[in-house]
C-alpha positions in Angstrom: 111.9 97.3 118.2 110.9 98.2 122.0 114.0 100.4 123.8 114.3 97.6 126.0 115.4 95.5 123.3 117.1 98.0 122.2 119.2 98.4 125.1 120.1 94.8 124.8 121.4 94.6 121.4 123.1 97.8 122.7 124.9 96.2 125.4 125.9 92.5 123.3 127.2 94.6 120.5 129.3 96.2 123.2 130.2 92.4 124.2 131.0 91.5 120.8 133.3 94.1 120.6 134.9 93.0 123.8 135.2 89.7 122.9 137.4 90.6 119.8 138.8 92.7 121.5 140.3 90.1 124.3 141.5 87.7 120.8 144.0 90.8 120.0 145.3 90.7 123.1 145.7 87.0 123.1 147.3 87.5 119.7 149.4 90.3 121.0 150.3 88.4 123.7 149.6 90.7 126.8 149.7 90.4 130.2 147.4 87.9 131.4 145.8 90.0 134.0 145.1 92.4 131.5 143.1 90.0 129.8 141.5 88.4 132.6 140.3 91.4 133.8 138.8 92.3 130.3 137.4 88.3 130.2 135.2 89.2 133.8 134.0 92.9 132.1 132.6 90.5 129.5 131.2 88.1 132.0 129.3 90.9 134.2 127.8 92.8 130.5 126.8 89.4 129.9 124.7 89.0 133.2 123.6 92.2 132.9 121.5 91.1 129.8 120.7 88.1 131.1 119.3 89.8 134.4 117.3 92.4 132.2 116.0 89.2 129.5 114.9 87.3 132.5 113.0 90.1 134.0 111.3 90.7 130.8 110.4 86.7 130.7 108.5 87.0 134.2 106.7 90.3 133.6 105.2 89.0 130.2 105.5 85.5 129.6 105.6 84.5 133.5 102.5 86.8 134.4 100.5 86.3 131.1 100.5 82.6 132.4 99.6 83.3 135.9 96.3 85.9 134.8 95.5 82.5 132.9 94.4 80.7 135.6 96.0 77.5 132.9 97.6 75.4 135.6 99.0 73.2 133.0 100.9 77.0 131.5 101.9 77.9 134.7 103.8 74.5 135.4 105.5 74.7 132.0 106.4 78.0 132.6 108.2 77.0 136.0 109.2 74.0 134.3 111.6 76.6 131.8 113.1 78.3 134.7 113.9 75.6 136.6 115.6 74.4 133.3 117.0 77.2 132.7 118.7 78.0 136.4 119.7 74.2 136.8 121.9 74.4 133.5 123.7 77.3 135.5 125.5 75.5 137.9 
């Protein structure tokens, strides 16, 4: 496994833990701020991997399609992001 990947599972592990983390407090009842607060730390470690998968995507599978020269790769390729950043909204 690259250390890039690495890194990742490093950081969603992290999440995971987070995540149960938050259901205690839930359980226990705390103060909603609290929990809220801990709910958006989850929310930014979570874009952080995204931001770091998505750069990976465009420097492999993005620029393998580009040094191509297959129009028909590159538009399905462009076709995924769009995809992917209209399902963000």
């Amino acid at each position: 496994m690259s250390e890039g990947n690495e890194d990742k599972i490093r950081r969603l592990n992290r999440v995971a833990g987070q995540v149960n983390g938050i259901a205690r407090m839930i359980e226990e009842e705390r103060y909603c701020i609290d929990i809220l607060h801990q709910i958006q730390a989850v929310r930014s470690a979570l874009a952080k991997v995204e931001s770091q998968v998505l750069k990976d995507h465009a420097a492999s599978c993005i620029a393998e399609a580009i040094s191509s020269g297959d129009a028909g790769e590159q538009e399905r390729k462009f076709g995924e992001l769009m995809e992917l950043f209209e399902k963000r909204k």
